[in-house]
N, C-alpha and C positions, 0 to 999 in steps of 0.2 A: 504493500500500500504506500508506503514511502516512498518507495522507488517510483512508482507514479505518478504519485504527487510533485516529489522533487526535483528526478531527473530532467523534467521537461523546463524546468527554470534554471537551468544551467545559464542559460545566454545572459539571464539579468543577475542570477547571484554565484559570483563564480565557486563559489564552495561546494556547491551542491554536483559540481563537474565531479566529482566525486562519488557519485552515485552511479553513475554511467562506468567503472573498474567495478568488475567482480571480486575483484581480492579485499577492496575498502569494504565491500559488502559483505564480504563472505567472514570478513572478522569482527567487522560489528553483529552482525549476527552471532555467530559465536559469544559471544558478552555477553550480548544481549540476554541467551539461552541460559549464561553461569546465574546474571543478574536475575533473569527471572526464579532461576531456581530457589535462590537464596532469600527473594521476596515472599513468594506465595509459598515454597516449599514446607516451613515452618505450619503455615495455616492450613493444610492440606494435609500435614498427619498431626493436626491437633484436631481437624476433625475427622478422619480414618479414627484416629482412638478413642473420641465421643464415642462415634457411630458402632465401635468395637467391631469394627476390620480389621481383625487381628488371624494372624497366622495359623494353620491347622498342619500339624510335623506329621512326619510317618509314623507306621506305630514299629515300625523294622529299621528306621534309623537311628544316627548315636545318639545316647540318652541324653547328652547335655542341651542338644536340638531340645530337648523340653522345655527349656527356658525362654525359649522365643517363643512360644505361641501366644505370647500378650504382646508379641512385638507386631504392630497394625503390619498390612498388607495395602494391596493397590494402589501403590507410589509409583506404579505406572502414570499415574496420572498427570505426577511433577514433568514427569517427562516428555509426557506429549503435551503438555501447555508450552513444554521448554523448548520440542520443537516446533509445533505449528506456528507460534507467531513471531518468531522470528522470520522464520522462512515468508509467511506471508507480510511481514512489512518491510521487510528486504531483496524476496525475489521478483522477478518478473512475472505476475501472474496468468499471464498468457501463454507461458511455455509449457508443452507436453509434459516434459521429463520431469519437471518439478511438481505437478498437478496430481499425474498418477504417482507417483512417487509417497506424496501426502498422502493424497487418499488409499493406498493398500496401508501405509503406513497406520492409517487413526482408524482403516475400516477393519486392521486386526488385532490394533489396541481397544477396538469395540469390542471384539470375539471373547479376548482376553477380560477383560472387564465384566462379561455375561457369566464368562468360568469362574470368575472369582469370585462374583458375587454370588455365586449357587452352589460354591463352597465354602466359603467364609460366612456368610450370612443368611442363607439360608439352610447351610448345615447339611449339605450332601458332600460325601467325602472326596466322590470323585467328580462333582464339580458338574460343567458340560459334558453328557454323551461324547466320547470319545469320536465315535462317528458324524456328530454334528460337527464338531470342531474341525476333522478334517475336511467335511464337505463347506465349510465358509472359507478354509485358507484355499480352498480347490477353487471355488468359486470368485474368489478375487486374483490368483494365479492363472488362470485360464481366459479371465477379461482381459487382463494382460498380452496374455500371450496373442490373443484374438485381435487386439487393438495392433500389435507388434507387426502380426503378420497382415491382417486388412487393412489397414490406416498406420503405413509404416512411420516414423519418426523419422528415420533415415532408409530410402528405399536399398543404398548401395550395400548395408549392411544389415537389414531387416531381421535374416534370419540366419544371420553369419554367428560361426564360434570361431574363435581366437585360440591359438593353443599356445598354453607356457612354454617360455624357451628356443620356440621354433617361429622367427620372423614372417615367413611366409606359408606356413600352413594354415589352415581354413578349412572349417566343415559347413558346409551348405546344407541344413536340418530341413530345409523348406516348409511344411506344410506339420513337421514333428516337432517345429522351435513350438510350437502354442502349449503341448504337453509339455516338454523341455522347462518351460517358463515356470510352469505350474509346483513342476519338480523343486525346482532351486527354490520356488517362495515358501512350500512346503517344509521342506528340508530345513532351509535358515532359518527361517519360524519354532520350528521343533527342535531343532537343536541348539539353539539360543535358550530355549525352555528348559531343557535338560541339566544346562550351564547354570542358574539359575538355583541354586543348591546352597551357595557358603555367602557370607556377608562380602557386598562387593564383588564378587568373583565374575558373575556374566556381565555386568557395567565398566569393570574396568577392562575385559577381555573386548568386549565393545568398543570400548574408544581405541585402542588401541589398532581396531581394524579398520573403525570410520577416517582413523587418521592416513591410514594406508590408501582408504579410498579419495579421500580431500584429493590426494595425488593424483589419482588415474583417473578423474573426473576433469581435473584441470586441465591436465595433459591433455586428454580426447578432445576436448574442447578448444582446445590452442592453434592452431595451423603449423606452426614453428616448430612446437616441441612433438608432435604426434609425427609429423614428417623426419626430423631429426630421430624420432625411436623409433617409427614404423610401426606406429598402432593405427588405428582404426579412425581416422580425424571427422568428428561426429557435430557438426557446427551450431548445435543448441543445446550440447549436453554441457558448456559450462555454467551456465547456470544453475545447474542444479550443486553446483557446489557451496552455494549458500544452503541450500538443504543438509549438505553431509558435515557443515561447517556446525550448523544451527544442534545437530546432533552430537556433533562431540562436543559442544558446549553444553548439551543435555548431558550427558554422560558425566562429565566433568562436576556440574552443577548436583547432580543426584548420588554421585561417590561420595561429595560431603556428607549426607546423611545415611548414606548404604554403606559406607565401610564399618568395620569392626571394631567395637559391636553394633550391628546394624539399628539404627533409631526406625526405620520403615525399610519394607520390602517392596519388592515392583511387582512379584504376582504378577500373572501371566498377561496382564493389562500391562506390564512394561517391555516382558519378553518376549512376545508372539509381534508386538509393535517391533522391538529394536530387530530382532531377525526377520522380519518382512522387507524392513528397511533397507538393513544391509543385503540383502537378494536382492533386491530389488534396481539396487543402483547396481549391484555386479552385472546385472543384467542389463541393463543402461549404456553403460560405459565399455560394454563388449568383453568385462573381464569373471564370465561366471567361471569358468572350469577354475581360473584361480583363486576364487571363492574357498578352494579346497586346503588352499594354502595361509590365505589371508585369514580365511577361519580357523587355522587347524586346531586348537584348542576347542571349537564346536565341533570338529568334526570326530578327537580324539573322543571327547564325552559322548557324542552319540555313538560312534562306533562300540564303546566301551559296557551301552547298554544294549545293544542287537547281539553283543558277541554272548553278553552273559544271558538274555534270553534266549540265545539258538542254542547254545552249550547246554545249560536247563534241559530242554526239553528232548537235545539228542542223546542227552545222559537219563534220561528218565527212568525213573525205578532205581538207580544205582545210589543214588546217596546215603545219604547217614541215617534222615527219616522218611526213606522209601520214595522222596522224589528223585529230582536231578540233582546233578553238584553243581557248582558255582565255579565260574572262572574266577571272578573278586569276591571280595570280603562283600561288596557292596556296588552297585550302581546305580548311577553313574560313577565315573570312578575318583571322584575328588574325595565322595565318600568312601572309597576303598581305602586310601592314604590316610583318614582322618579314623578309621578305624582299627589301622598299623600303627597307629602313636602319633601321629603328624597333628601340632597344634593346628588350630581352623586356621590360625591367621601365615601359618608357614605352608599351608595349601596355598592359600590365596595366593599370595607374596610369589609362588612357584609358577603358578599358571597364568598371571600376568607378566611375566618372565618369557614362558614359550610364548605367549601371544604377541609380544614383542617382538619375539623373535621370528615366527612367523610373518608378521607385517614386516620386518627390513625383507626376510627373503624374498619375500611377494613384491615389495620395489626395487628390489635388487632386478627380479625378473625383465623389468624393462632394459635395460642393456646385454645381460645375460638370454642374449637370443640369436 
């Protein structure tokens, strides 16, 4: 809305020339996002804890988890205040990539928000039907993908994949990018969920990979730099970098109250939103397969729960009390660690570590091709 407003007065007040650089925008955004948090963030779990939106633990995880269940939930919501209006008084509101981008973004911090409240407050344990929830991330996945391949954003690369490391290879999905799409939103959605277990742990694995993306968002969107590295020069994808900008100043802003020991949780109203997101721009900015990378820390956690459910069930009848055995102590696997002796906060401390580390390797990527 700002930009709107202001950029078109450039000619009579030259300060507002300023508004017309994505990178002036893309950092006040960002502030903005920390700023907002630190405003409303306080009033938002002072009433989650009126309202007693409070936590519900496993009854199979570590016992000290018991202590959080008076700790409020759905602090997703600091988040998506933290990104929407940034983004919408900073970005270009006519551009594609940023619009949809929002919207899967707040339309699965909605999904997330219906889970939580039907497990937190209305006291079902397992929340939303597991089946609904993946028929609404499907459902907003598959618009995507539909809008991608009918109403392309970019026709020369519509339905192109990018492969890491390899400058000029290229998979042409055609008519299968729309499931494709759905896949990644799916996926990053649910395993941002999964991550979502220790105080801090999926927020700060978060930022650390929106910070990766700020990058390849820029980049795509540059003429200079996309040609100098050979990616995919996408000429309205940077704008959306005041989106991913606006997000890791979400992230930034809500670690203040999410780290250890956590004052509010983000409940799936924060993590079904922040991994839609990041899909979402991966899919954007032509860098999903390296989703795989920039994620690895989601993708470690989710593999780490498919491995100890397939293991379960091909080991059945054989364990100790007549079912399966277990690969870990616990899944996901932050809790395996944490119930090998690993204080929470030397989990954490660990896994924003590889996430870090992850995110250089995945910018490394661009020249390393």
């Amino acid at each position: 809305m700002l930009y709107h407003l202001l950029a078109p007065l450039a000619d009579e007040v030259g300060f507002f020339r300023l508004f017309g650089y994505i990178t002036f925008r893309a950092g006040a955004a960002a502030i903005t996002a920390v700023l907002l948090s630190f405003i409303f963030g306080p009033l938002i779990i002072r009433w989650l804890r009126r309202k007693q939106f409070t936590e519900s633990t496993r009854e199979d995880g570590p016992q000290h988890h018991k202590a959080k269940e008076r700790t409020p939930t759905m602090g997703g919501l600091i988040i998506l205040l933290a990104v929407a209006v940034p983004t919408l008084l900073f970005a270009d509101l006519t551009n594609r990539y940023v619009l949809m981008t929002l919207a899967v973004t707040l339309g699965l911090g909605l999904l997330g928000f219906l889970d939580d409240y039907l497990k937190n407050v209305k006291g079902r344990p397992l929340g939303l039907v597991a089946r609904y929830k993946l028929i609404g991330q499907a459902f907003l996945g598959l618009g995507v993908g539909c809008i991608l391949y009918f109403w392309p954003l970019d026709p020369a690369h519509s339905t192109i994949l990018t492969v890491p490391f390899f400058k000029s290879v290229q998979i042409d999905l055609g008519w299968g990018y729309i499931p494709f799409v759905a896949l990644v939103i799916i996926a990053a959605s649910n395993a941002v969920n999964l991550t979502d277990g220790l105080d801090g742990l999926a927020i700060g694995s978060t930022l650390f990979a929106g910070l990766a993306y700020v990058i390849f968002v820029y980049v795509a969107g540059h003429a200079v730099f996309a040609n100098y590295l050979e990616v995919p020069f996408l000429s309205d994808i940077g704008e959306l970098t005041i989106f991913v900008t606006s997000l890791v100043g979400a992230c930034l802003g809500f670690l203040w109250y999410n780290s250890h020991p956590a004052e509010v949780f983000m409940g799936d109203t924060g993590s079904l939103a922040l991994g839609g997101a990041i899909g979402t721009v991966a899919i954007f900015c032509k860098q999903e397969l390296l989703l795989l990378i920039v994620g690895g820390v989601y993708v470690i956690e989710g593999m780490s729960v498919i491995l100890q459910v397939g293991y379960f069930k091909l080991t059945k009848g054989k364990g100790p009390d007549g079912g399966g055995k277990r690969l870990f102590r616990m899944a996901p696997l932050h809790h395996h660690f944490e119930l090998k002796g690993w204080a929470e906060s030397k989990v954490i401390t660990r896994f924003w570590i590889l996430a870090a580390m992850f995110a250089l390797i995945s910018i490394a990527t661009l020249k390393l091709r």
